[in-house]
ROMIBA-337106 format. One record per atom (N, C-alpha, C, O): x, y, z; residue in three letters. Coordinates in steps of 0.2 Angstrom, whole numbers, plus 5000, padded with zeros to 4 digits. Layout:
XYZALA ...
REM end
This chain:
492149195028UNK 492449265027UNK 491949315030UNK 491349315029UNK 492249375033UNK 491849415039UNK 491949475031UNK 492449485027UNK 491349495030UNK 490949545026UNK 490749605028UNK 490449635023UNK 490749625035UNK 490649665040UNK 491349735043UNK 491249785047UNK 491849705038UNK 492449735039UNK 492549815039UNK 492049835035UNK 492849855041UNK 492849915042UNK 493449945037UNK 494049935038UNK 493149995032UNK 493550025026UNK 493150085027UNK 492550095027UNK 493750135030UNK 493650205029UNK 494150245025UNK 494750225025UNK 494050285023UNK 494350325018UNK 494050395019UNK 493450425019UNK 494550415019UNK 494650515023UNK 495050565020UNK 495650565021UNK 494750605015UNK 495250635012UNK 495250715016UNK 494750755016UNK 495850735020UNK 495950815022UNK 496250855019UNK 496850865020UNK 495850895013UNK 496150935011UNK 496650985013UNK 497250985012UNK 496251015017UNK 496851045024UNK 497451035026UNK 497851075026UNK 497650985028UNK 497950935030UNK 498450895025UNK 498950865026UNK 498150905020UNK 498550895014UNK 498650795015UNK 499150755013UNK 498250785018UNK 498450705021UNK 497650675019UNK 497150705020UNK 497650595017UNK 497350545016UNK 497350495021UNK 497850475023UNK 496650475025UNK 496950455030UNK 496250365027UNK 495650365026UNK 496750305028UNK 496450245028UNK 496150195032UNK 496650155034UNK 495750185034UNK 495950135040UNK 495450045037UNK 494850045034UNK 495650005038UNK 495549935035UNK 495449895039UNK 495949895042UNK 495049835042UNK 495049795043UNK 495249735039UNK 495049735033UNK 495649675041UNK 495749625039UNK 495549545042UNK 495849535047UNK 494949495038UNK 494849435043UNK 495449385043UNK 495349335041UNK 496049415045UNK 496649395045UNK 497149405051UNK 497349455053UNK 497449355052UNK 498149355058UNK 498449425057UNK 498449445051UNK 498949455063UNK 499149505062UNK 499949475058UNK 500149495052UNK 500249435060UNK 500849395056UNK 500649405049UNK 500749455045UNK 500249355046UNK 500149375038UNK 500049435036UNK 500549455033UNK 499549495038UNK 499449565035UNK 499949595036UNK 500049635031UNK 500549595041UNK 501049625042UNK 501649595036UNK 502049635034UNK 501549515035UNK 501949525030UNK 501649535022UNK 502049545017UNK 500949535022UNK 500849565018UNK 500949625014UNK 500849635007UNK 501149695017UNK 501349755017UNK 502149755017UNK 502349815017UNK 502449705018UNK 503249715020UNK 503549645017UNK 504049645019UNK 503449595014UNK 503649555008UNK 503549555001UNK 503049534998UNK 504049574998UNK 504249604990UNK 503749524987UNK 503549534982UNK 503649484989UNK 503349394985UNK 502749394985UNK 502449354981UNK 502249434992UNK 501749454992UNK 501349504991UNK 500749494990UNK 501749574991UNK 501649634988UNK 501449634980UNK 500949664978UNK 501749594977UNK 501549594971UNK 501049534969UNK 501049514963UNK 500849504973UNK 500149474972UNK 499649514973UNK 499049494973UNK 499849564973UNK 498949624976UNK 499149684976UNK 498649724977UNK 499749724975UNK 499949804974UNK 499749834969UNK 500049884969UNK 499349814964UNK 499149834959UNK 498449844958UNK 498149794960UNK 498049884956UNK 497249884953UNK 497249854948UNK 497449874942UNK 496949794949UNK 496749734941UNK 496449784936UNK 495949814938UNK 496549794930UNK 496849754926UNK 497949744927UNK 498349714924UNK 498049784932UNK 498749794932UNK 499249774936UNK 499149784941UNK 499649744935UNK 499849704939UNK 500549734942UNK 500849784940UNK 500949694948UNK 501349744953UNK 502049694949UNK 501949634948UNK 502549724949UNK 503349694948UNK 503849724953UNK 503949784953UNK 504149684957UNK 504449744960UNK 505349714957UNK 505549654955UNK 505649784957UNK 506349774955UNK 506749754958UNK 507149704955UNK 506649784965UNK 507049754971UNK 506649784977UNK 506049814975UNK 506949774984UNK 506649794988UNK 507049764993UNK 507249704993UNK 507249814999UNK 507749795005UNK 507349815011UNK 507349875012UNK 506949775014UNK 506449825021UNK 506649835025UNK 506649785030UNK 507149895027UNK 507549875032UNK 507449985032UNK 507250015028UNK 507550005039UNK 507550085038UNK 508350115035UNK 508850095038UNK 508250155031UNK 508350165027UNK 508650125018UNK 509150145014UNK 508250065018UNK 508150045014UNK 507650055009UNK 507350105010UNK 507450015002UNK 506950044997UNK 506649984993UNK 506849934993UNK 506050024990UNK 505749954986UNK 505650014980UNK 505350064981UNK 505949964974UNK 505849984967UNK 505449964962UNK 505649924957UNK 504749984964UNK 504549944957UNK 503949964952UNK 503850024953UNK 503449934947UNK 503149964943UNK 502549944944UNK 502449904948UNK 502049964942UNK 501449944941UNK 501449944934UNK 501749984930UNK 501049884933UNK 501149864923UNK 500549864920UNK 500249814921UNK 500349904916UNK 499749884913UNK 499549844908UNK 499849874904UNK 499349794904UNK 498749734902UNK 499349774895UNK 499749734893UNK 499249824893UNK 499949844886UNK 500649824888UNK 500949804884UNK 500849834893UNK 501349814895UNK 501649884898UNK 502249874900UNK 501449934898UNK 501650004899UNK 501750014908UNK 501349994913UNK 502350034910UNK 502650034916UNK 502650104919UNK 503050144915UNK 502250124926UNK 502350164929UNK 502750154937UNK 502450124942UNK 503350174936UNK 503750164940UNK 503450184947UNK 502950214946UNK 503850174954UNK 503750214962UNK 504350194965UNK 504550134963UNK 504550234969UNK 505250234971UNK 504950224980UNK 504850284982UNK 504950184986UNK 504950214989UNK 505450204994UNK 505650144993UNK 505750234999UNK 506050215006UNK 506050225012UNK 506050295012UNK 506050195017UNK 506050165021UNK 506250185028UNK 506750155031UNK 505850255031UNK 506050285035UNK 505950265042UNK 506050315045UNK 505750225045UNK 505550185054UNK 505250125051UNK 505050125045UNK 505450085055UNK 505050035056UNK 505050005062UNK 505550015065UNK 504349975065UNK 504649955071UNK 503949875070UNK 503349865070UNK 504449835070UNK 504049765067UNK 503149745072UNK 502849755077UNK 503149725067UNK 502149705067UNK 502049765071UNK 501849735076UNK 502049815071UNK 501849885073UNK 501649935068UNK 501149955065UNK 502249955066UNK 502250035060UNK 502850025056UNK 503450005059UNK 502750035051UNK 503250075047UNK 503050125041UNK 502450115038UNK 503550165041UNK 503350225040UNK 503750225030UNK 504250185029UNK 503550255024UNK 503850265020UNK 503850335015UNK 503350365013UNK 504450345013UNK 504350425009UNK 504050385000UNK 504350325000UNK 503650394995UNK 503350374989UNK 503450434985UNK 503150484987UNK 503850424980UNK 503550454973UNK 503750414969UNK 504150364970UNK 503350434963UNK 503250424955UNK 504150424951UNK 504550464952UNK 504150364948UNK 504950374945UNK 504950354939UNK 504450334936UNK 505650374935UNK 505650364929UNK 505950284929UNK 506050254934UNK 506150254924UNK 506250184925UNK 507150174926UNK 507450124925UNK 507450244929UNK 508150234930UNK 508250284938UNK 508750314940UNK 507650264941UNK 507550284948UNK 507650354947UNK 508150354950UNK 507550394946UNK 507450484947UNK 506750504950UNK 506350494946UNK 506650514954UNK 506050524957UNK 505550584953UNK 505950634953UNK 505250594952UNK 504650664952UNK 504250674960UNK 503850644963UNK 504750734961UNK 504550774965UNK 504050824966UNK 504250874963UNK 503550824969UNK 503550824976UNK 503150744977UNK 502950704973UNK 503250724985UNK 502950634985UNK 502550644990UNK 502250694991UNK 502650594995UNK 502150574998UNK 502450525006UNK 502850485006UNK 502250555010UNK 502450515017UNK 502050475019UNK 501450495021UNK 502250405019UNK 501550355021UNK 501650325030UNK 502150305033UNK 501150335031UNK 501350305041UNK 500850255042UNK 500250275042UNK 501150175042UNK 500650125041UNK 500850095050UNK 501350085053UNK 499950075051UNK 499950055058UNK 499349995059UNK 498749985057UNK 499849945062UNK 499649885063UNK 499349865069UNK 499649875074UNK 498749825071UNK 498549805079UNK 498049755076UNK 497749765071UNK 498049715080UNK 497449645080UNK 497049635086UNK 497349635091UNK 496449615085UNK 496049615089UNK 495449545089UNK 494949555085UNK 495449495092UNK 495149425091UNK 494949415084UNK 494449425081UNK 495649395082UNK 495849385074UNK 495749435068UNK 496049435062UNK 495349465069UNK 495349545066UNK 496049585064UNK 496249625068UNK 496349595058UNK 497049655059UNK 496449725056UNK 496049725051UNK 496749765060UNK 496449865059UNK 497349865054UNK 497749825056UNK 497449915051UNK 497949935046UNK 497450025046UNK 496950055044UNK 497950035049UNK 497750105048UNK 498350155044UNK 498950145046UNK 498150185039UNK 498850215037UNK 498550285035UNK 497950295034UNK 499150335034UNK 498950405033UNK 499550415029UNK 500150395030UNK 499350455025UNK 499850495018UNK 499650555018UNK 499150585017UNK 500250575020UNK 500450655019UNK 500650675012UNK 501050625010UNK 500450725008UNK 500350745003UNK 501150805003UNK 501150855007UNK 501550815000UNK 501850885000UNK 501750914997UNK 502150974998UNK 501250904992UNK 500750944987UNK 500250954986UNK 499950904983UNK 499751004989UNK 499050994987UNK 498850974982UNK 498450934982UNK 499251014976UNK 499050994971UNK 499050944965UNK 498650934961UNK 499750894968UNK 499850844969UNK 499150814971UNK 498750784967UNK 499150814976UNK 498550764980UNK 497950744976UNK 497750684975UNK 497550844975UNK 497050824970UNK 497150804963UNK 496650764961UNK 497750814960UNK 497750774954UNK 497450694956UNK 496950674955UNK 497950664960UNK 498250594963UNK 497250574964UNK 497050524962UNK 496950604968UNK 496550584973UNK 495950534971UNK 495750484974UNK 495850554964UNK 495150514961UNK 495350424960UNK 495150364961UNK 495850454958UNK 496050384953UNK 496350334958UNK 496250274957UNK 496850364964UNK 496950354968UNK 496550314972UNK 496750254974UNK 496050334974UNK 495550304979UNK 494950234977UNK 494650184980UNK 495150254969UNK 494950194966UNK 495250124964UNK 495050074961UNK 495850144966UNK 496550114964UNK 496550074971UNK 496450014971UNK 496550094976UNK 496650074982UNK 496350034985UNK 496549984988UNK 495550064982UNK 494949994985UNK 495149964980UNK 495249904983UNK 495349944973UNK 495449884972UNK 495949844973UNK 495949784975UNK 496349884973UNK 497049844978UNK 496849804986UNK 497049754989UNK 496449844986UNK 496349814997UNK 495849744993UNK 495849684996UNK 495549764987UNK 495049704985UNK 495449624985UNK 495449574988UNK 495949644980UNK 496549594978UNK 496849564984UNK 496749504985UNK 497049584989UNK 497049584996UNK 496649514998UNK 496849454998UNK 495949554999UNK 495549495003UNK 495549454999UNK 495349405002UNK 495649444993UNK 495449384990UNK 496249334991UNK 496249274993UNK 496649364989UNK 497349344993UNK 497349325000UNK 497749285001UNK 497049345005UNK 497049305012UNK 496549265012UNK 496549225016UNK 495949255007UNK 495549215006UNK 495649135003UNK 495449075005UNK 496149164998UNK 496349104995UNK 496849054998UNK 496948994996UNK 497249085001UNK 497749065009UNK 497049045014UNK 496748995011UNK 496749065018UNK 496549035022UNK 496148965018UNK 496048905020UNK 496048975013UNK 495448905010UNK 496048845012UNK 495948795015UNK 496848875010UNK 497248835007UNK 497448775013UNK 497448715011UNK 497548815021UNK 497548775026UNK 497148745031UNK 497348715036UNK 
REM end
């Protein structure tokens, strides 16, 4: 496993936008389905201790994925998102917000544009999220950024445990 990998995290006030970029010691086929399969998604969309459920999920543009993050109580925080571009093992694009458990969104959310490229087995996952709320943002930003590195952690340990497998 390469240890050398590239985690940038950029937060533009201004800009009202979050910008990530990741490396992964991983094929671009697996990481692209990693980000885009409702079976894999939830093996790592969550920051441990919490784990991801999805409701459902259509990845298709203008399609959606509904699901929760659940906490060790059992306590469910819904997200709503869909499915604005896709254009396979390249980018796709999705609008996020926060939902009640009968899909009503809390508004204002969030625009995510995830971008895919590999390079002698290496995947870059570059993604940026626009904010429609500054103040949204700052709320989101702390807990968010620690939420995220654990999720990318969940991640590598998941392509890890796959590559031992084969």
């Amino acid at each position: 496993m390469n240890n050398d990998l590239l985690f940038d995290f950029t937060v533009d006030k201004a800009a009202q936008t979050v910008f990530i970029t990741r490396e992964f010691d991983a094929g671009l086929d697996l990481v692209w389905d990693a980000f885009t399969k409702q079976e894999i998604l939830d093996q790592w969309a969550a920051p441990a201790p919490m784990r991801s459920k999805t409701k459902y999920m259509n990845f298709e543009v203008g399609g959606r994925r509904f699901y929760a993050m659940i906490s060790p109580d059992g306590q469910e925080r819904w997200l709503l998102q869909k499915y604005t571009s896709i254009t396979p093992k390249t980018n796709f694009k999705l609008y996020n917000s926060f939902a009640d458990k009968d899909e009503n969104p809390e508004l204002p959310g969030s625009e995510w544009d995830y971008n895919f490229g590999e390079q002698d087995g290496i995947t870059t996952v570059n993604i940026s999220i626009y904010n429609e709320s500054l103040e949204r943002m700052e709320r989101l930003t702390d807990g968010f950024t620690k939420g995220m590195m654990l999720m990318l952690k969940n991640l590598d340990a998941l392509f890890a445990s796959l590559s031992q497998k084969s």
